[in-house]
C-alpha positions, 0 to 999 in steps of 0.5 A: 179621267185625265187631269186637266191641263192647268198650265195653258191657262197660267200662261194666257194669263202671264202674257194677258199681264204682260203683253210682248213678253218673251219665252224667258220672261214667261219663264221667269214668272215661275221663278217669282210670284207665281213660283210661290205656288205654282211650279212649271219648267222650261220643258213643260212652258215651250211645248205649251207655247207651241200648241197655244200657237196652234190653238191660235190662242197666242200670237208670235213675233219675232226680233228683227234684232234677235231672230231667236227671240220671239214675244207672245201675245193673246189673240181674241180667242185666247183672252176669251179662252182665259176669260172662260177659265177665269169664270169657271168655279173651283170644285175641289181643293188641292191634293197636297204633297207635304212632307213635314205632315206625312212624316208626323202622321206616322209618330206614334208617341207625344214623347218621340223626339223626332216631334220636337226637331220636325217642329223646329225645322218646320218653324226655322223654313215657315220663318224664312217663307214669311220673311220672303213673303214680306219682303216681295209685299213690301216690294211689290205693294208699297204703294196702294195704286199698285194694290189697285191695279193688281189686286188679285195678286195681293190677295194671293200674296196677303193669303199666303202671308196670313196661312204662313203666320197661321202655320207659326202660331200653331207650330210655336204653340204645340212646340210649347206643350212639348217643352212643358 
């Protein structure tokens, strides 16, 4: 069965938020917010644009200034398309790629060095992820009426701080047992 495509509706979704928004903003999203949990590129984006044009999901215009520049915006069916998804429930979790627990998967023994540097390095890249994490909360949410009017993105920023500060506590505390 082929995977569905997720994309389409990460980008009705960006130009539902931001209407008139041009390719490179699109792009950008990924570079931001979403890219903390969702990665697509310039390659994957265009075509999908063009394919959501053709589905008549979105709409696009062009600068009269700028004839290279064109700005996207949901149609009726596009909104009702992302409305559709956005009601749909998640079935199953992710399939995860992560490296730091791969490689400890396969060490075999408490004693093996590696176990110490794996968790050090793990714990110096969670540092700086909740550093990040806390600055574009403070950013982004320092005022409640921004919390209120993108509420769904706090909860997935605030999700993202507390699994971050779950994964620390747990790493600091095996790091622990390992120095005794």
């Amino acid at each position: 069965m082929p995977k569905q495509r997720i994309l389409p509706f990460i980008l009705l979704g960006i130009i539902d938020c931001h209407p008139q928004i041009t390719g490179k903003g699109i792009t950008n999203e990924f570079n931001t917010e979403i890219g903390d949990f969702w990665k697509a590129s310039h390659s994957q984006i265009y075509p999908e644009l063009k394919r959501m044009v053709a589905d008549k999901w979105i709409t696009v215009t062009q600068n009269d200034d700028n004839a290279k520049e064109k700005y996207y915006n949901l149609t009726a069916e596009g909104l009702e398309v992302l409305n559709n998804w956005l009601t749909q429930a998640v079935t199953k979790l992710p399939i995860h790629q992560d490296l730091f627990s791969l490689k400890l998967f396969f060490i075999k023994q408490a004693n093996d060095p590696r176990i110490k540097d794996l968790i050090t390095r793990q714990i110096n890249l969670l540092k700086q992820e909740l550093d990040h994490l806390l600055e574009r909360k403070e950013l982004i949410f320092s005022k409640q009426a921004m919390i209120d009017n993108h509420y769904g993105h706090y909860l997935v920023l605030t999700r993202a701080i507390s699994r971050t500060q779950g994964q620390l506590k747990w790493l600091n505390e095996e790091l622990n047992k390992l120095n005794k």
